[in-house]
C-alpha positions as CSV (number, residue, x, y, z in Angstrom):
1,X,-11.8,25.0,-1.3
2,X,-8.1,24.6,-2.7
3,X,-7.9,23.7,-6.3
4,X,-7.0,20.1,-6.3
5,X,-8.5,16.6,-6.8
6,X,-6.1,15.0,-4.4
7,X,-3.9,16.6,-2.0
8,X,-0.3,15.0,-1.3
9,X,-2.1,14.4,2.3
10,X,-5.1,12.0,1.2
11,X,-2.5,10.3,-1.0
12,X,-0.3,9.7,1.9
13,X,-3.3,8.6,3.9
14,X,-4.6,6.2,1.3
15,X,-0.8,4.6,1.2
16,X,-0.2,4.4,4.5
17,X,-3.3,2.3,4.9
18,X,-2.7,0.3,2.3
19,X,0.7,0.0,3.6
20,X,-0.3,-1.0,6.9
21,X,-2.4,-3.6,5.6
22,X,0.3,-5.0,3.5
23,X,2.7,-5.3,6.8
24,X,0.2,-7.1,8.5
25,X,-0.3,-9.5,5.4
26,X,3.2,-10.2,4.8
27,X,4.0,-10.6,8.5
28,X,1.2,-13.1,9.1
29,X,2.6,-15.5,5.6
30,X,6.0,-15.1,7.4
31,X,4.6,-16.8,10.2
32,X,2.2,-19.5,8.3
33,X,5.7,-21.1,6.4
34,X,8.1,-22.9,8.3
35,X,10.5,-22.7,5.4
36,X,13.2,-20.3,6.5
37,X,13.6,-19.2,3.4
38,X,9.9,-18.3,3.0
39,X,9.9,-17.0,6.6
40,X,12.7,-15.1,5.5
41,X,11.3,-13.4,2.3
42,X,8.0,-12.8,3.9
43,X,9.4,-10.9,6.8
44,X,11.6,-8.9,4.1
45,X,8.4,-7.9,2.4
46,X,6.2,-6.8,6.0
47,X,9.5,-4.7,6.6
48,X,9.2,-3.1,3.5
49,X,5.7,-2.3,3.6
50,X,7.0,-1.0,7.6
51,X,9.4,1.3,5.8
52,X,7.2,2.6,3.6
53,X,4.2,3.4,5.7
54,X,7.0,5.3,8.5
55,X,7.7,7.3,5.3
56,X,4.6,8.3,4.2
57,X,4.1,9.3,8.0
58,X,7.0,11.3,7.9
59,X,6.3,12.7,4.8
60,X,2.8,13.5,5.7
61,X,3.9,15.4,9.3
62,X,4.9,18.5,6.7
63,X,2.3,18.5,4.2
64,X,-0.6,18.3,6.8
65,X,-0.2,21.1,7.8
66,X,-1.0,22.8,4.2
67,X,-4.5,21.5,4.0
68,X,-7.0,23.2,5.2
69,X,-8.0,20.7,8.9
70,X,-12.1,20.4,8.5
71,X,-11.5,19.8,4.5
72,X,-8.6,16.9,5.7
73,X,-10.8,15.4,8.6
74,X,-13.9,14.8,5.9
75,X,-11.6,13.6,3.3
76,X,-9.6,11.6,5.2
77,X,-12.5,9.7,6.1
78,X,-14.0,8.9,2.7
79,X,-10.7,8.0,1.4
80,X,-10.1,5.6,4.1
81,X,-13.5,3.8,3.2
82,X,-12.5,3.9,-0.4
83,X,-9.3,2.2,0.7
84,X,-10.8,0.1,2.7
85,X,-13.9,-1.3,1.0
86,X,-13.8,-1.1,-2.5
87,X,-10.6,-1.4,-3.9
88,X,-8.3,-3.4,-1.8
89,X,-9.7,-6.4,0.0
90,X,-9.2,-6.0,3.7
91,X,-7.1,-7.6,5.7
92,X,-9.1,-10.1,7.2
93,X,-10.2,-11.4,3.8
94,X,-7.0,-11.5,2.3
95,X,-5.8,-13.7,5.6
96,X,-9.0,-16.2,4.9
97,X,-8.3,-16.3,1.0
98,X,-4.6,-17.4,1.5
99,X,-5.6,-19.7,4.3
100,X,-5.9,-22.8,2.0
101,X,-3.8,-21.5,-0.5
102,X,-0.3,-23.2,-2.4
103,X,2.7,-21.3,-2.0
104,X,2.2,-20.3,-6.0
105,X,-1.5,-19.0,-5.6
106,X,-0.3,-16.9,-2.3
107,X,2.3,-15.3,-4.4
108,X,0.1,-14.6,-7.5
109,X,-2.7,-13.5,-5.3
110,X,0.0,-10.9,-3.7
111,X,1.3,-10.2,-6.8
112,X,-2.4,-9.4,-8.3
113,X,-2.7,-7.1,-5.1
114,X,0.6,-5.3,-5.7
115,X,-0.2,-4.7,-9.4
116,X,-3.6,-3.5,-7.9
117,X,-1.9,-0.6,-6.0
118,X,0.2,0.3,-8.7
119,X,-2.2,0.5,-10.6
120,X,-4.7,2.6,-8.5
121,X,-1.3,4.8,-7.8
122,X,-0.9,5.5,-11.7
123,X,-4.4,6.3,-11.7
124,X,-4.2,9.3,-8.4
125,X,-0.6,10.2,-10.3
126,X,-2.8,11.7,-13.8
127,X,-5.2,13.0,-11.2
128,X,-3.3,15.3,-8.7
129,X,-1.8,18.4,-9.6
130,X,0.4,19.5,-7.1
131,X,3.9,18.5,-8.1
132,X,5.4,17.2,-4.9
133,X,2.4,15.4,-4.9
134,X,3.6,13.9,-8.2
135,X,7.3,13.6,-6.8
136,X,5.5,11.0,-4.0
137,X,3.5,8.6,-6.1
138,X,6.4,8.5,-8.4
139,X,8.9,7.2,-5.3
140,X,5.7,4.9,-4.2
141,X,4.8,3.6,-7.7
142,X,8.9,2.3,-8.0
143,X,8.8,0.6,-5.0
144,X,5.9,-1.3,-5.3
145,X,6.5,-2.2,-8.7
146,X,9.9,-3.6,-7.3
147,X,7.7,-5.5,-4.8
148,X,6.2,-7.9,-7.7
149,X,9.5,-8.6,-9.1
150,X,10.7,-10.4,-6.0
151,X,7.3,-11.9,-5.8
152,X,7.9,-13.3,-9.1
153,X,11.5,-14.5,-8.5
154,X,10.2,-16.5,-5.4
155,X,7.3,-19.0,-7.7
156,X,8.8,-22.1,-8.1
C-alpha cells in the first residue's frame, strides 16, 4: 500500500461529488426565483460548481492512473459514502430544506454548506502528503471560499 492518507485521486473524487451536487443545487434555486437577477446569480453559481467539477475530471484523468486500481475502486467507494452521508447533506434534502425557505435563509443555508466544504477541504489539505495533492485543494479551497463572498453580497 502507497504511503499516503489521501491520494490526489480520492480528493478529486470527493470534489467532484460534492461539486456535482452543488450544480444541481444551484441550478434548481435558479429555477425556483423568477427574479432575473436571482435566476441570474444562481445559474452563475451551478456554472461554477460545472467548471469545477470538469476540472477536477480533467485533473483526475492523469493522476488515476498513479494509484494503484483495486486500492482506488475500494476507496473510491467509501469516500463517496462519506461524501454522501455524513458530511454534506444530499441533494434531495438540501432541495426539501430550501423548499419553504426566504431568499436570506437559502443564502445562509448555502453559505453554511460552502463554509462546510472549505472547511472539510482545509481538513484533507493537513492530511495528504503528496504535494500536487496540496497544489489542488489549495486551487479548490480559493474558489470556494470566493463562492461565499458572492453569497454574502447577494443578502438583502
Amino acid at each position: 500500500m502507497k504511503d499516503y492518507l489521501y491520494s490526489a485521486d480520492e480528493l478529486l473524487e470527493m470534489s467532484l461529488k460534492i461539486e456535482e451536487d452543488g450544480e444541481k443545487f444551484y441550478t434548481h434555486l435558479s429555477e425556483k426565483f423568477s427574479d432575473p437577477k436571482k435566476k441570474e446569480f444562481f445559474s452563475y453559481l451551478a456554472s461554477q460548481e460545472r467548471e469545477h467539477a470538469k476540472t477536477f475530471k480533467e485533473i483526475s484523468k492523469g493522476l488515476v492512473e498513479e494509484t494503484d486500481p483495486i486500492f482506488w475502486e475500494e476507496a473510491s467507494k467509501y469516500i463517496r459514502s462519506i461524501v454522501e452521508n455524513r458530511i454534506f447533506p444530499n441533494l434531495q434534502e438540501m432541495i426539501e430544506k430550501t423548499e419553504n425557505m426566504s431568499l436570506n435563509e437559502i443564502l445562509d443555508f448555502a453559505i453554511s454548506i460552502e463554509k462546510e466544504t472549505v472547511i472539510f477541504y482545509e481538513e484533507l489539505y493537513d492530511l495528504v502528503r503528496e504535494k500536487r495533492s496540496k497544489e489542488i485543494l489549495s486551487k479548490i479551497i480559493r474558489e470556494e471560499v470566493s463562492h461565499v463572498r458572492k453569497l454574502s453580497l447577494l443578502k438583502e
